[in-house]
Steps between C-alpha positions, in 0.01 A plus 500: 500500500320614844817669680485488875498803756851522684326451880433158609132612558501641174631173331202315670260698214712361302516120576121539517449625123738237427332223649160634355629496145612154573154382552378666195774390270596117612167402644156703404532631119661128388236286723165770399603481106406162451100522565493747244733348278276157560323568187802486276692249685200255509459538097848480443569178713151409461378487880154431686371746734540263787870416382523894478369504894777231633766663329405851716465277762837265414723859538399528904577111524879522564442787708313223753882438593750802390258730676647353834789396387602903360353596838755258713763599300400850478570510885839295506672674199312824479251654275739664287710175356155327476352791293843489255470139416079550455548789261756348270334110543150583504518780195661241305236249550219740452631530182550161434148445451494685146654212374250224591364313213206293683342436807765320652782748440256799624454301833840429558630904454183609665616294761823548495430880553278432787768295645752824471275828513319371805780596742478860414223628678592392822830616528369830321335546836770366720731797387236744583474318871867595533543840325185651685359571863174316561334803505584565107474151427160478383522785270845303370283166436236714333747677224672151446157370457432792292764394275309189496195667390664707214621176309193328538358795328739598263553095405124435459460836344750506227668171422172349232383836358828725489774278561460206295339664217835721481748194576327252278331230698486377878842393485705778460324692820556255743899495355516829546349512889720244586806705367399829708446275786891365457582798494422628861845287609709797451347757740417242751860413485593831565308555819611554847518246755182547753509663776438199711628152438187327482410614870807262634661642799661327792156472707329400159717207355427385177361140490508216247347445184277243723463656808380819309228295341392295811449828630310716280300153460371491852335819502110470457458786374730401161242261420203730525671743285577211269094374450436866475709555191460207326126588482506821418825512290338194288199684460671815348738253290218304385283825414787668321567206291163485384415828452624606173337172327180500692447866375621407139274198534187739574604691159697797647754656239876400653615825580188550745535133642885579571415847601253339756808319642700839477243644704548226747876575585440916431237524771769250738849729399267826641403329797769309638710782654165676649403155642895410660493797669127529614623219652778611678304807650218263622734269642272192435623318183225248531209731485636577126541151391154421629339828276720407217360124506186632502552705201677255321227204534228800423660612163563108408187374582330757293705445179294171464179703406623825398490683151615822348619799767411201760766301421742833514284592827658101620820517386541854658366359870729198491805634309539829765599281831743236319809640506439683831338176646870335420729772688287517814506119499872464449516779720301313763719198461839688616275684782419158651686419822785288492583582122591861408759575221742269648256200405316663193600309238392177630170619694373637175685184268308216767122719406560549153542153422093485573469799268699252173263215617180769450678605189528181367143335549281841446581535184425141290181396725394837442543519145340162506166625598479712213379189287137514778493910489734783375440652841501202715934518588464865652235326767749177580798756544258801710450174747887413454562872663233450776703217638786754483296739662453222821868464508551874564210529755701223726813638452629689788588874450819547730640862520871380661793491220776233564841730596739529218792645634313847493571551111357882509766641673738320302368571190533905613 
């Protein structure tokens, strides 16, 4: 186990590897095993491809509502408790899925992991909003999103050609991610109280479950942030879905078809810290997004038509700016004014629930195309991301924090 440095600034390095190692364990390696594992799980429960594209997209449908609702309840209870209860809940429903016998039982633990793995992310991020100084706290969202990155990898990399090969089917690997995800409870547990409690201080009351929402609700600029992500994250869902089948379709050998989705989340764990904190020396988090778009409808858009070292050329252009795309976007969402750490949790649960909705229809009417052209569901989702790509142009950058109860100098 990680032990913590004895200072309270110190202990922040800490919480942060935690929190990253979180991400990998509950949420990315569990959720990116399945598109390479969709080979042997549609055999062995005898699946469609389009059935195999709405059960990726059935795992972001609970998310729709836990997204906001971890969020909300991130910010009345604290990140910490929220984190225990996803660990232990959401591990043991990752691993639930192993034991589906059909397509009904796979949709029901898929979604029943959505419903409890969801919240993590979020309040991931919150803790970073109250362990670090603004200044730090892109860098912060960029390792936690690096953390990200490094299970996406690691799950898409190793779970079909090392993992289940040495377990003994698709079954035993996603037991065994849910287990190390349970197991996360204990140092979580064992953390220190945050420096700040949840930015509340007697200028800053805390308000109601309600009144939190009403308010996070009636910024604009929520909504932008919203359309943005739930083109752009349903493009990358959609496209990572696919990926490993299109490629197998188009008589790639498996290992270079889930290699091609390794290189994917390889080129995004490099990037991410680089892009967090290019961002916080520029000072402009919406320049970034608006490059990163670019990239990511560039390297989608030209999967359609690529072959051989194109396809790697692609995967390499879209896969660098995903991770890093995410932390400067969360990032942005705390950085709005009027929300800061103290309404986190909710700001980023209220946009995220556009990102499940993306996550949920890319994927089937994508796959659905396939039937026309192999190529054709990389076009639909390049023009899913170029509606994101509107949303982030209106969106308006602000540069003013909301105060929370100055949580550098309490932090030391």
């Amino acid at each position: 186990m990680i032990q913590p440095e004895s200072s309270p600034t110190g202990y922040r390095w800490y919480i942060l590897i935690l929190a990253a190692l979180t991400n990998t364990l509950v949420v990315a390696i569990p959720s990116m095993c399945l598109p390479v594992l969709f080979k042997e799980i549609g055999a062995d429960l005898n699946l469609t491809l389009v059935e195999l594209g709405v059960i990726w997209g059935l795992g972001s449908l609970p998310g729709i509502v836990t997204v906001l609702l971890g969020g909300v309840i991130g910010d009345q209870l604290g990140p910490k408790r929220v984190l225990i209860a996803a660990c232990f809940l959401g591990g043991l429903a990752g691993a639930l899925r192993g034991f589906a016998v059909d397509l009904p039982t796979l949709a029901v633990t898929v979604v029943l992991y959505g419903f409890l793995g969801s919240v993590v992310p979020m309040n991931a991020l919150k803790t970073c909003g109250l362990w670090f100084p603004r200044h730090q706290l892109g860098m912060a969202a960029g390792v936690v999103s690096m953390g990200m990155a490094l299970g996406f990898m690691l799950g898409s990399m190793l779970s079909a050609t090392v993992m289940s090969p040495w377990l003994g089917g698709w079954r035993p690997v996603v037991v065994l991610y849910g287990m190390l995800g349970m197991a996360l409870v204990i140092p979580w547990y064992f953390t220190r109280p945050a420096p700040v409690a949840a930015g509340v201080s007697a200028g800053n009351p805390r308000k109601s479950f309600r009144q939190t929402l009403l308010y996070v609700a009636r910024i604009k600029k929520m909504w932008l942030m919203g359309l943005a992500i739930f083109g752009i994250g349903g493009c990358i869902q959609g496209a990572l879905g696919y990926l490993p089948l299109y490629l197998r379709g188009q008589g790639w050998p498996e290992a270079s078809a889930d290699g091609a989705l390794s290189l994917f989340h390889l080129m995004s764990m490099i990037f991410v810290v680089p892009i967090a904190m290019w961002s916080d020396r520029l000072g402009s988090r919406k320049r970034i997004l608006l490059l990163a778009a670019l990239l990511v409808i560039t390297g989608v858009s030209l999967l359609s038509v690529a072959s051989g070292g194109a396809v790697w050329a692609a995967v390499s252009v879209a896969g660098l700016v995903r991770d890093g795309f995410m932390a400067v976007f969360l990032t942005m969402i705390i950085e709005t004014e009027g929300i800061g750490a103290l309404y986190a949790g909710t700001a980023t649960g209220l946009v995220m629930v556009f990102s499940g909705l993306g996550n949920v229809l890319a994927p089937p009417i994508g796959n659905s195309l396939a039937t026309t052209s192999p190529g054709l569901p990389f076009l639909l989702w390049a023009a899913l991301a170029l509606l994101g790509l509107v949303g982030l142009w209106a969106a308006q950058e602000s540069n003013v924090v909301a105060p929370v109860a100055q949580p550098s100098r309490q932090a030391g």
